[in-house]
N, C-alpha and C positions, 0 to 999 in steps of 0.2 A: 217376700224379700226380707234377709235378714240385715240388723243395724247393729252398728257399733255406735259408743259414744266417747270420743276421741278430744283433749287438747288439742286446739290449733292456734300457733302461733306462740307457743310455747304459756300456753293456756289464756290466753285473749280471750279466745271464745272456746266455750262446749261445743259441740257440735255431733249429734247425730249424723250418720253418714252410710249408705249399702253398707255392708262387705264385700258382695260382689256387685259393682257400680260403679260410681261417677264417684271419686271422691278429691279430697284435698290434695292438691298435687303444688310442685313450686310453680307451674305455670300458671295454679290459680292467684297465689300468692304474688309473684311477679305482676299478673297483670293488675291487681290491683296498686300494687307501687306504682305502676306506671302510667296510669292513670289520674286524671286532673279534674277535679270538682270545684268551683269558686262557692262561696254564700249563698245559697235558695236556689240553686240549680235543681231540677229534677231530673234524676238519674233511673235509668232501665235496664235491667239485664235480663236479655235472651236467654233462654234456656237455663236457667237459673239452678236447677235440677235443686241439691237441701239447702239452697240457700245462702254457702259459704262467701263467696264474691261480693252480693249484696251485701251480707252482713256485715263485712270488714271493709268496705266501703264506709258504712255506714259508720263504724271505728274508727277509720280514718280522715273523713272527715266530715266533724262533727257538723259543723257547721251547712252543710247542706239544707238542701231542701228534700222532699219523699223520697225515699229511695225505694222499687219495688222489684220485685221479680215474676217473668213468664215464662211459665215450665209446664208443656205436653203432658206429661206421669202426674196422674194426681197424689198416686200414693208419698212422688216426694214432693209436692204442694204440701202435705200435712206435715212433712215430717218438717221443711223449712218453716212452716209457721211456727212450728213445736219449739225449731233449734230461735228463731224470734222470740220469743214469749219467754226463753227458759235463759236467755242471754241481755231481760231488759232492751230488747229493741224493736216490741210489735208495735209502740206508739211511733216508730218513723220507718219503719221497714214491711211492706204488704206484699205478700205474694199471690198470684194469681193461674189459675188453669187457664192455658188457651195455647193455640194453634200458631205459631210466628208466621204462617202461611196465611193466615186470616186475621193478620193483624189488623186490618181493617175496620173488620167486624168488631174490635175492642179496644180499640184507643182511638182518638179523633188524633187528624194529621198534626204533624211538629209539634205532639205534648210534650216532649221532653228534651234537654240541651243537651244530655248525655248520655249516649247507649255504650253498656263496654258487653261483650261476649269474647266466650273462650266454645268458638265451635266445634261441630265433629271433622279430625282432621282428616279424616276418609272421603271420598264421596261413595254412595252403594256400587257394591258390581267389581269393585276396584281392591277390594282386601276381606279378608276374610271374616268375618263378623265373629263379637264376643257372643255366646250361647246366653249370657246372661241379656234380659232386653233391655235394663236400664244400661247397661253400659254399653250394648249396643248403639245404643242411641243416643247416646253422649258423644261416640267415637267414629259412628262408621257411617251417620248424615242419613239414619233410616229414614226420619220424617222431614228432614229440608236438606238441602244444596245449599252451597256456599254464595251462590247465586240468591238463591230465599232470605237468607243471613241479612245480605246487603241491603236485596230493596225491602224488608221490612225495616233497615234502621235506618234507608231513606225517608221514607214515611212517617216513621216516629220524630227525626228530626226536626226541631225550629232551625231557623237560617241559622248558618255558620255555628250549629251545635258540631258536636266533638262525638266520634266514634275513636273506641278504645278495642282493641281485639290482640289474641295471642293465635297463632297457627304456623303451623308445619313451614320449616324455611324452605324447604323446598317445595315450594308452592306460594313461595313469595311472586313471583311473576304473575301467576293468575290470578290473585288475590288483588294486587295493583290496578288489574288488565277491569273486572269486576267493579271497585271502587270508583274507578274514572267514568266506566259507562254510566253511572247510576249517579253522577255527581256527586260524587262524595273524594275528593282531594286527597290523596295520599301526603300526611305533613311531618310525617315522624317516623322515622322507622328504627328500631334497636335489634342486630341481631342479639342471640342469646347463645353463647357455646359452652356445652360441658366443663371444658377445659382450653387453655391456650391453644394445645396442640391439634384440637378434633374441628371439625366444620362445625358451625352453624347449625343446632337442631329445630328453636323453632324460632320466629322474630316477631316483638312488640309492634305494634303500628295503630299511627292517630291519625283517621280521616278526618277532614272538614267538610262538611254537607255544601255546598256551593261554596267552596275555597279556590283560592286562585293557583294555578301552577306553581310547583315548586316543593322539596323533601328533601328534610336536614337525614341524611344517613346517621346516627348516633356511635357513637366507639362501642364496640363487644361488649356484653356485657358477662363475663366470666361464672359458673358456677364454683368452681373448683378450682385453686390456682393451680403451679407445677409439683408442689408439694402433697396435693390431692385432700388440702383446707378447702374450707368456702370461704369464698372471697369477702372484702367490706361489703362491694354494692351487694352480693347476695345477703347476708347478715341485713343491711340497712333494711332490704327488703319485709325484712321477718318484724321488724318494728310497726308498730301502727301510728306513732306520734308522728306529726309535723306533714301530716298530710301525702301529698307525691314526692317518690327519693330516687324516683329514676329520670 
C-alpha cells in the first residue's frame, strides 16, 4: 500500500493517507463539524482506517476526554498512530486493531458517550467493489453491515450517549429503520446537497442510545451555492475552532 502525506484542513493536520484508499473526503470533515463532544466525554471511532476523524476531533475539541480509534487493516492502525505522534496528539488519541464485530471481546459495555463513524456506504453483493482492499472496505461493507455498525455502537454506548454518523441519503430510511431497532433514537438529521439545485447526496444523523421519540430534520446544508462557491456552512466546516458548527 502506497501513502501520501497530505495537508488537511488547510494544514491543521499532516496526515499520511493510501493513495489508493480511504482518504480525507468533505464527508469526513462534515461529520466531524457535526458532531458534539462536551468536557471528559470519551469518544470512539469505528473504523477509523489513518486516523483522520479522530484526530480532528481531537482539534476540535480540546477539551474532551480520550479519544480513540478501531480499525480492522493493521497496516493503517500504524500509519494513524504515525499521523498521532507526528501531529502531537498520541498523549490523547489511541488507536487500536480489532474487529467492530467483536466489539465485545475489546471494550466493556457503555465505555464511551460518543461513537461518530463514517461507514461503508455499500453493503457486499450490491455494487461493485474497489480492486484496491483498503478502499474496498471502507466503501463497499466487506467486513460489516450497516447492521454491525449499529449494534456495536449500541454496546459501546452509556445511557443516552450520542452516535454521530454520515451515510448515503438515499439510505436514509434503512438507516432510521436500523437505529430504532437497536434503541438508538434518531435526533438530528442534516441532509447534505452538492448544490441548491441537485438532491440530497448523503445526510448527517445523531442517534441517542435510549432517547425518547422524536427528530429535528435540520435546513440543507449546501456544498456549493448557485454560483458553484462553497458555501459559509461549508467553509465553517473546514475550521477546527469553537468546537461543533453544524
Amino acid at each position: 500500500m502506497e501513502f501520501t502525506r497530505d495537508a488537511i484542513l488547510y494544514g491543521e493536520l499532516m496526515l499520511w493517507q493510501p493513495e489508493k484508499g480511504p482518504r480525507v473526503s468533505v464527508d469526513s470533515v462534515l461529520l466531524t463539524a457535526f458532531s458534539q463532544v462536551r468536557p471528559g466525554e470519551r469518544v470512539l471511532e469505528l473504523g477509523s482506517a489513518h486516523g483522520a476523524v479522530a484526530l480532528l476531533l481531537a482539534r476540535r475539541f480540546p477539551e474532551s476526554g480520550s479519544v480513540e480509534g478501531l480499525e480492522i487493516q493493521p497496516e493503517l492502525v500504524e500509519v494513524a498512530r504515525k499521523n498521532a505522534l507526528e501531529n502531537g496528539l498520541a498523549d490523547r488519541v489511541a488507536f487500536r486493531r480489532g474487529d467492530l464485530r467483536q466489539v465485545r471481546n475489546i471494550y466493556p459495555p457503555q465505555s464511551f458517550q460518543v461513537v461518530v463513524m463514517n461507514p461503508p456506504y455499500d453493503e457486499p453483493g450490491k455494487s461493485r467493489p474497489s480492486p484496491h482492499d483498503a478502499e474496498a472496505t471502507a466503501r463497499h461493507g466487506l467486513h460489516c453491515s450497516l447492521q454491525d455498525v449499529v449494534q456495536a455502537a449500541r454496546y459501546l454506548l452509556a445511557n443516552r450517549g450520542r452516535l454521530f454518523m454520515v451515510f448515503r441519503a438515499n439510505r436514509t430510511a434503512e438507516l432510521c429503520r436500523i437505529l430504532e431497532q437497536s434503541a438508538i433514537e434518531p435526533k438530528r438529521i442534516r441532509p447534505v446537497h452538492p448544490s441548491p439545485e441537485k438532491d440530497a447526496s448523503v445526510v448527517l444523523v445523531e442517534g441517542l442510545r435510549a432517547g425518547g421519540v422524536g427528530v429535528t430534520i435540520q435546513p440543507p446544508l449546501f456544498i456549493h451555492d448557485r454560483k458553484g462557491d462553497y458555501t459559509p456552512s461549508l467553509l465553517a466546516a473546514y475550521s477546527v475552532g469553537g468546537g461543533s458548527c453544524l
